[in-house]
N, C-alpha and C positions, 0 to 999 in steps of 0.2 A: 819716777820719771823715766827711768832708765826701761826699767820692763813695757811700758808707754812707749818708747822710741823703738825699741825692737818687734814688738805687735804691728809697731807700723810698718816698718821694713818688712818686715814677712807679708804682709797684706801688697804691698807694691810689688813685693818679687811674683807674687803670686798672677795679681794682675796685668802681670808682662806676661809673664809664660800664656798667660791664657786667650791674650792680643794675637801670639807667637803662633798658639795652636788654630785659631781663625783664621789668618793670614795664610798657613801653609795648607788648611782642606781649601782655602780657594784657588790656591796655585795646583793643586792637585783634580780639581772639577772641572780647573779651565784648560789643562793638557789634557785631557780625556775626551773634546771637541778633535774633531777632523779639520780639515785646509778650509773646509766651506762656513764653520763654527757651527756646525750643526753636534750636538754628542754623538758617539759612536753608537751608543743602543740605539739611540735613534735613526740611525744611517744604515742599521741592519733590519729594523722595521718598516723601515721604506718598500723590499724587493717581499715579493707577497706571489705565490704561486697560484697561474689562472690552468681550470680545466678545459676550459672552452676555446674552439676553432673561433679565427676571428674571420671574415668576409665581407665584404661592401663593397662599394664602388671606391675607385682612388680619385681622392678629390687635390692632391698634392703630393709630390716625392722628391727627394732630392739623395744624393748619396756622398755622404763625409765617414773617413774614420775605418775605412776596410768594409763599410752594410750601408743600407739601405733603409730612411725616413720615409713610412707612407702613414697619409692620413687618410685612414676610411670613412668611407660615412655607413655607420652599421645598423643596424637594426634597432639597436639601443642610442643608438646616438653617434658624434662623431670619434673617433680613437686616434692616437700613434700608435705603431708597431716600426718596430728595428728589425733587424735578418740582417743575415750574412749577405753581402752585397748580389741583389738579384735584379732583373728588369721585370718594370713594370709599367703600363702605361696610363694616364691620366685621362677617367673617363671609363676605364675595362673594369672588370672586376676582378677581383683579387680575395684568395683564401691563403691563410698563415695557421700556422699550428701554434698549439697551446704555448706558453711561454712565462716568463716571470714580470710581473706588474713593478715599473721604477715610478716612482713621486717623485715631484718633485728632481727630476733628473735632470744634472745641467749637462749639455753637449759641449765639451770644452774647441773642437773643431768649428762647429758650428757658431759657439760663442754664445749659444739660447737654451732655457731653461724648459722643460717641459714640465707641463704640470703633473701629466702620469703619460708612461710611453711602456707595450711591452716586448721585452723583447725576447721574439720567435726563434726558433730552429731553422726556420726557412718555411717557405709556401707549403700549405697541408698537401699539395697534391706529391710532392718529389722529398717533402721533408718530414710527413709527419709522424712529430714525435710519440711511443706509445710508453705509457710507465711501464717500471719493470721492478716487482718485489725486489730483486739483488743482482750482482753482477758488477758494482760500486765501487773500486778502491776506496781507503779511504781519503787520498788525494784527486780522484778523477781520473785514474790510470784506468787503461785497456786489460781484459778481462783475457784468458788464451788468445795471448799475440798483440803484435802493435796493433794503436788505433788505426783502423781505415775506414773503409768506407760503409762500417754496421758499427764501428768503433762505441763504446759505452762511456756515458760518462752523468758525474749529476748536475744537473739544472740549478741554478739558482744560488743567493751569494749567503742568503740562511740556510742551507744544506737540508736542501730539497731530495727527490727521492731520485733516483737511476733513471736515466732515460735512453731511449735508442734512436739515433740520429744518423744521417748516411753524413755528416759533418763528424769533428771533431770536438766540436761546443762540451766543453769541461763546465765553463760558468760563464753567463753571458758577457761578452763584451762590453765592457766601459768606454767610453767617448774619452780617452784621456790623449796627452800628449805631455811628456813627463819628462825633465832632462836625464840624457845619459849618467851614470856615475863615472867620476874624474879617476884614473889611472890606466896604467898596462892593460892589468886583468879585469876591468869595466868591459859588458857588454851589454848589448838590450835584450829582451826577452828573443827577440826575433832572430839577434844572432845568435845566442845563445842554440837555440834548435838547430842553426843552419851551419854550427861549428861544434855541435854537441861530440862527434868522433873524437875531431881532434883536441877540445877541449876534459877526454875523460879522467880521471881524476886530479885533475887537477882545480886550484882554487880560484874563483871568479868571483867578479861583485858584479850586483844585479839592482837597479833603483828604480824602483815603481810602486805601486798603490797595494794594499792589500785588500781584496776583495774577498778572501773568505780563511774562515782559521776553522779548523777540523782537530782537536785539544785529546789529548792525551789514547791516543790510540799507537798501539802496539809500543807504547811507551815515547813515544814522540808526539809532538802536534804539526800539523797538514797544515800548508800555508799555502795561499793560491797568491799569485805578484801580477799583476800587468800593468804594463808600460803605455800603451796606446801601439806597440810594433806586434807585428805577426799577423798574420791571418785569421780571422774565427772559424773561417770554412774548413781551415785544414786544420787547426787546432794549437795555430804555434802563438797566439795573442796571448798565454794562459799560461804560468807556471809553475810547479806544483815545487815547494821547499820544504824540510824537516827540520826541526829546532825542539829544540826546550826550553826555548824564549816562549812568548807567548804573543805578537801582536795585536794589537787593534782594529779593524775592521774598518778602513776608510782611511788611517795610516801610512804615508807618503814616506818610505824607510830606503835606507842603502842595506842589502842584504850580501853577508859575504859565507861563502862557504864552497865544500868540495862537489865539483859538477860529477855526475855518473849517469854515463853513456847507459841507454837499453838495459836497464835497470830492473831484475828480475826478483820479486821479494817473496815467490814462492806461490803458487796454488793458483798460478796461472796470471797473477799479478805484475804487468810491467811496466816500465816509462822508457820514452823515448828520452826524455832528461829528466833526471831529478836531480838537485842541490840538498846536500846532507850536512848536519852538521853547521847549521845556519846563526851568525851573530848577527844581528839587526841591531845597525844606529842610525 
């Protein structure tokens, strides 16, 4: 009886732990969803690189969020395209350069979902972007010298290839609006560029979206952060951080670490800010 009553205790313990072990892969499948409950593989297979100029007539525009919503009516049918905020009139025609295809893409400005919207560099005729084998950091930094107006960076939030833009476009802008992080040393991406001198080494927290991780290069991983602040045209919407964390792609985080002014990592490699040394909670 006795060896009877102990067979059974061990079969109970057993059958707990293994309730224990179910329980916790579901707590762990379900933090691995982004804000939207979409999974984060999934949120990276959304953005999808187009080769093709896009053109038609503009049959609607509107502009939120630092760019510009046109809806063409093209050849293929009707589209979205986003841009850095340009004019355009309803009724003319309009060319955009190649860009990255979003599904499913909510406009948090806007408050509307698009079903696929891509977003350009700007119009093909003043903007268009041409690939380029290299010239890449691995964070989207400028190649010999600050970004300006030939400035290099890569397209796309799956780490698409180099592209050459008279803009500053690192990774296309997100429609977000995202609260500030609470302290002293809290700033937004926006100020963060626009106080980059006088914030240089010293430590700042930073709270925004992560729209691209760039993993284990030069012994760090490349973290791209925006907020919904900055510009896309000049390149301050975008911010490049280094960690040994490792984020999630579509992960709404407070990032803390050391700012570094004009930031030069050698072979012609620099940033106007980079954040090194990054803890993400």
């Amino acid at each position: 009886m006795k060896r009877l009553l102990a067979g059974l205790m061990v079969m109970v313990v057993i059958a707990g732990l293994a309730v224990l072990l179910v329980i916790e892969n579901h707590k762990v499948a379900y933090s691995a969803r982004n804000e939207s409950g979409i999974p984060a593989a999934d949120s990276v297979k959304k953005a999808t690189p187009t080769s093709a100029s896009l053109s038609g007539k503009v049959l609607e525009t509107m502009d939120s969020g630092g760019y510009t919503y046109v809806l063409l009516e093209t050849n293929s049918g009707k589209k979205w395209v986003a841009a850095p905020k340009t004019s355009v009139t309803v009724g003319k025609t309009a060319s955009f350069a190649p860009g990255t295809v979003m599904r499913n893409f909510k406009s948090e400005t806007l408050n509307r979902t698009f079903a696929e919207v891509v977003f350009s560099p700007g119009k093909a005729g003043a903007h268009m972007a041409a690939a380029s084998a290299g010239g890449a950091c691995p964070g989207g930094g400028s190649k010999s010298g600050k970004m300006g107006s030939s400035g290099m960076g890569s397209m796309g939030t799956a780490g698409m290839g180099a592209m050459k833009s008279p803009g500053r476009i690192t990774v296309p802008p997100l429609d977000l609006k995202i609260e500030k992080a609470q302290g002293k040393n809290a700033y937004t991406v926006a100020e963060i560029y626009a106080q980059g001198e006088k914030l240089d080494k010293k430590k700042v927290a930073v709270r925004g979206k992560v729209v691209k991780v760039s993993p284990n290069i030069m012994g760090r991983n490349w973290i791209h952060l925006q907020d919904g602040s900055g510009k896309p045209e000049t390149g301050t919407h975008d911010l490049v951080l280094t960690s040994q964390q490792k984020p999630t792609v579509g992960e709404i985080l407070t990032a803390e670490g050391i700012l570094a002014a004009d930031k030069d990592f050698g072979a012609g490699y620099r940033y106007d800010v980079i954040i090194e040394e990054t803890q993400f909670k």
